[in-house]
C-alpha positions in Angstrom: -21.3 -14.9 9.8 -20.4 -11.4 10.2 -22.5 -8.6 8.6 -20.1 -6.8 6.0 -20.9 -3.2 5.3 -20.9 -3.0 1.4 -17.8 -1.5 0.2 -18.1 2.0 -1.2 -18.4 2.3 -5.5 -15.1 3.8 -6.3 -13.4 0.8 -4.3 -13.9 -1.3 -7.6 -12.1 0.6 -10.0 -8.7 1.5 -7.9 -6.9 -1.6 -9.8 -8.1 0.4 -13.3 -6.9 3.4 -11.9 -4.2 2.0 -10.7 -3.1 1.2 -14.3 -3.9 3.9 -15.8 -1.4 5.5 -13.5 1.0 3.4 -14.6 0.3 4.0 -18.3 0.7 7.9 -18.0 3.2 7.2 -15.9 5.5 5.6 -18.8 4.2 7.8 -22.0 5.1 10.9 -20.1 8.7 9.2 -19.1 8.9 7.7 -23.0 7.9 11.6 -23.8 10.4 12.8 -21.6 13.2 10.7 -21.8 15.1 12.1 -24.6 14.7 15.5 -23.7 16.2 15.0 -20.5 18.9 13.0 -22.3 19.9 16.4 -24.2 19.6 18.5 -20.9 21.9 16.2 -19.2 24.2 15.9 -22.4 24.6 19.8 -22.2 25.3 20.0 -18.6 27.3 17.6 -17.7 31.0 17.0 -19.3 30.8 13.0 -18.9 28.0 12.6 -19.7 27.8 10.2 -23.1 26.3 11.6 -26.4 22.5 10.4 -26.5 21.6 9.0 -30.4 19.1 8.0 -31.8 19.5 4.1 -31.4 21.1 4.3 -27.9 20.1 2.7 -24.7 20.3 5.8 -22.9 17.0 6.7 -23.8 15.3 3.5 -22.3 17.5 3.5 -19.5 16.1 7.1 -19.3 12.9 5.8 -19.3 12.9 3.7 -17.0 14.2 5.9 -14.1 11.8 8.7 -15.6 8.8 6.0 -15.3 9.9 5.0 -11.4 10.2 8.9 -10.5 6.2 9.6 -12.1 5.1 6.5 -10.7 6.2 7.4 -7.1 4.7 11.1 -7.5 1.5 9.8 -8.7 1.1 7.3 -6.1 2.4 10.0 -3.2 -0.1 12.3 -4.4 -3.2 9.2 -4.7 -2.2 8.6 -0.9 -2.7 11.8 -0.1 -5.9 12.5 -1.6 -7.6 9.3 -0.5 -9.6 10.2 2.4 -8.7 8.4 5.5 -10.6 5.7 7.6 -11.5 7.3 10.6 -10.4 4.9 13.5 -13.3 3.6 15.0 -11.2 2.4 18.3 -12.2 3.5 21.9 -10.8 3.6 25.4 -13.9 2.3 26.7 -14.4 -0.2 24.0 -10.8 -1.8 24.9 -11.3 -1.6 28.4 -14.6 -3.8 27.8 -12.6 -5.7 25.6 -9.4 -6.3 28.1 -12.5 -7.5 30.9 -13.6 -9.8 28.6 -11.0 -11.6 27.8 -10.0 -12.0 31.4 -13.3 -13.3 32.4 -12.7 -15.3 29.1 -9.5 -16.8 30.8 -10.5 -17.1 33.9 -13.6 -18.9 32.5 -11.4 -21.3 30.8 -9.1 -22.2 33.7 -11.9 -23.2 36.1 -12.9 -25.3 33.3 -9.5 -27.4 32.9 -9.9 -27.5 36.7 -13.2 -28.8 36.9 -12.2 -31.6 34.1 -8.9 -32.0 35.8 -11.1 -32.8 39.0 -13.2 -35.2 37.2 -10.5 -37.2 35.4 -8.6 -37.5 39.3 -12.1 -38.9 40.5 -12.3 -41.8 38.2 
């Protein structure tokens, strides 16, 4: 087996962070949501009459949630420091030889079986 380096500390808790992402992401849209309900009911002429039992304000929620989610995550994927890349020109050259040799290697092989099997 291969040896694995040990993953770093913080790897562990990305799902928890993850959530709690989420979470803030939906009390700031269940926060949100009416207000934006009243700002759109002011604005705009068609736009139905939000009250207090209506739909609206979950549909509101919902699109509000998606919209915090995808800022949050944009701004996580920025932040995250990036692997470096740990990919050479020399190290695929080696690796482009090898795997010719490799073929090559294998062909002389089938041909020396092949030879055998005829000589039988």
């Amino acid at each position: 087996m291969e040896n694995r380096k040990p993953q770093p500390r913080g790897k562990a808790f990305w799902p928890v962070l993850g959530l709690l992402l989420a979470l803030s992401a939906g009390a700031l849209a269940f926060v949100a949501a009416p207000g934006v309900n009243e700002l759109l009911g002011r604005s705009l002429r068609s736009y139905p009459k939000a009250t207090a039992g209506n739909h609206l304000d979950l549909i509101m929620t919902a699109i509000l949630f998606v919209i915090f989610a995808l800022i949050g995550s944009l701004i996580v994927a920025i932040a995250v420091p990036k692997k470096k890349s740990t990919v050479t020109e020399v190290g695929l050259i080696k690796d482009r030889k090898m795997m010719v040799n490799d073929k090559k290697a294998r062909k002389e092989r089938q041909k020396q079986i092949n030879r055998d099997n005829r000589s039988r």
